[in-house]
C-alpha positions as CSV (number, residue, x, y, z in Angstrom):
1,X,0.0,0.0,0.0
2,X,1.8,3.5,-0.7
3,X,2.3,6.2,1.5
4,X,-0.3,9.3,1.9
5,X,1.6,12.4,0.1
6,X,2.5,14.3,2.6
7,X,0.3,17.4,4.2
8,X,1.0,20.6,2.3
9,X,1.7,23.4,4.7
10,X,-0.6,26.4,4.3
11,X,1.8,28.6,2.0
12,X,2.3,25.3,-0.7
13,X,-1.2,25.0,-0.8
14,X,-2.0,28.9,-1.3
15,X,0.9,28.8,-4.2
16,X,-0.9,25.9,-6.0
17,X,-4.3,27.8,-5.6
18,X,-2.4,31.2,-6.9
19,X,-1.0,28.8,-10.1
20,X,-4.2,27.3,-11.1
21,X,-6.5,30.7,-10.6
22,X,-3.4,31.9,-12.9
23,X,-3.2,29.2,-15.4
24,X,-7.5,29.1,-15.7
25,X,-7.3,32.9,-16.3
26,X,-5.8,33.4,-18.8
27,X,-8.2,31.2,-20.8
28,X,-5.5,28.9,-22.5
29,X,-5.4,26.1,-20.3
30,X,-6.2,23.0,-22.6
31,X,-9.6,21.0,-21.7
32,X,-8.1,17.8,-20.9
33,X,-5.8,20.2,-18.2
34,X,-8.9,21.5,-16.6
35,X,-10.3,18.6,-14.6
36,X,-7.3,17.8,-12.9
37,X,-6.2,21.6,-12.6
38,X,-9.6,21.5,-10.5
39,X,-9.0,18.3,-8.6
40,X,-6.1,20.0,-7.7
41,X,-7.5,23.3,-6.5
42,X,-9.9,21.5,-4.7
43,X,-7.4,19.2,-2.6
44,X,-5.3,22.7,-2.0
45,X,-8.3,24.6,-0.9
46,X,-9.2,22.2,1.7
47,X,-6.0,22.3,3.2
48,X,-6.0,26.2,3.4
49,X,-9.2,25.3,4.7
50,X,-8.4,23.2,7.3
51,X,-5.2,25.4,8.7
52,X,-7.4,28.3,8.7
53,X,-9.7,26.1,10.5
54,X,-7.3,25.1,12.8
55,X,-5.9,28.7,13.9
56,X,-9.6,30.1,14.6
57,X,-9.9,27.0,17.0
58,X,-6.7,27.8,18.8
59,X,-7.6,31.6,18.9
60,X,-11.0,31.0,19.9
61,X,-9.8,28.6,23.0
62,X,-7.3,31.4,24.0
63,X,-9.8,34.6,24.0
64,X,-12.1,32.1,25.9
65,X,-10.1,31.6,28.3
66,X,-8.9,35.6,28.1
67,X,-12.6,36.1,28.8
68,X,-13.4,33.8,31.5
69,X,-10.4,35.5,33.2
70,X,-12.0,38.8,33.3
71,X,-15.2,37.3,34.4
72,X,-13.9,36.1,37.3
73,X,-11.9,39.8,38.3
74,X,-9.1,38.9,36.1
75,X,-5.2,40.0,36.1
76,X,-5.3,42.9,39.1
77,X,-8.5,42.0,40.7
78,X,-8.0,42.3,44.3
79,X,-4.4,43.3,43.8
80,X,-3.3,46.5,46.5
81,X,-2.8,48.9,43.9
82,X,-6.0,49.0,42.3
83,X,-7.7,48.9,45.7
84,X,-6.1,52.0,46.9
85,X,-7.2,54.3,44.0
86,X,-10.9,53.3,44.5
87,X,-10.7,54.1,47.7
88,X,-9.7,57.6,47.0
């Protein structure tokens, strides 16, 4: 059984996408090219996809947390400093 091609990162898979838009726009690309210049685009679009996917589930998870933090009195709350100026 062969080996899965490896995972493109997100920049090889943007460069395909940037190739293909450039080889389909310029209207020459030969009819038997196209299908495959599509599979391609396809694969490559789900894997900027799926990065892009990935990042906003990291991010979200982080101002989450960011958010429960403040909820809770967050970074100072309590602290000395911030209790003196409300008292004055």
């Amino acid at each position: 059984m062969p080996d899965a091609p490896p995972a493109l990162t997100y920049r090889e898979a943007y460069a395909r996408l940037s190739r293909i838009a450039a080889e389909l726009e310029t209207g020459e690309a030969d009819l038997d090219r196209v299908l495959p210049l599509l599979e391609e685009a396809r694969a490559a679009y789900a894997a900027c996809r799926e990065r892009i996917e990935a990042v906003r589930a990291v991010l979200a998870g982080d101002w989450m947390e960011a958010e429960d933090g403040e909820e809770d009195g967050g970074p100072g709350a309590g602290s000395p400093e911030l209790d003196a100026d409300q008292e004055a």
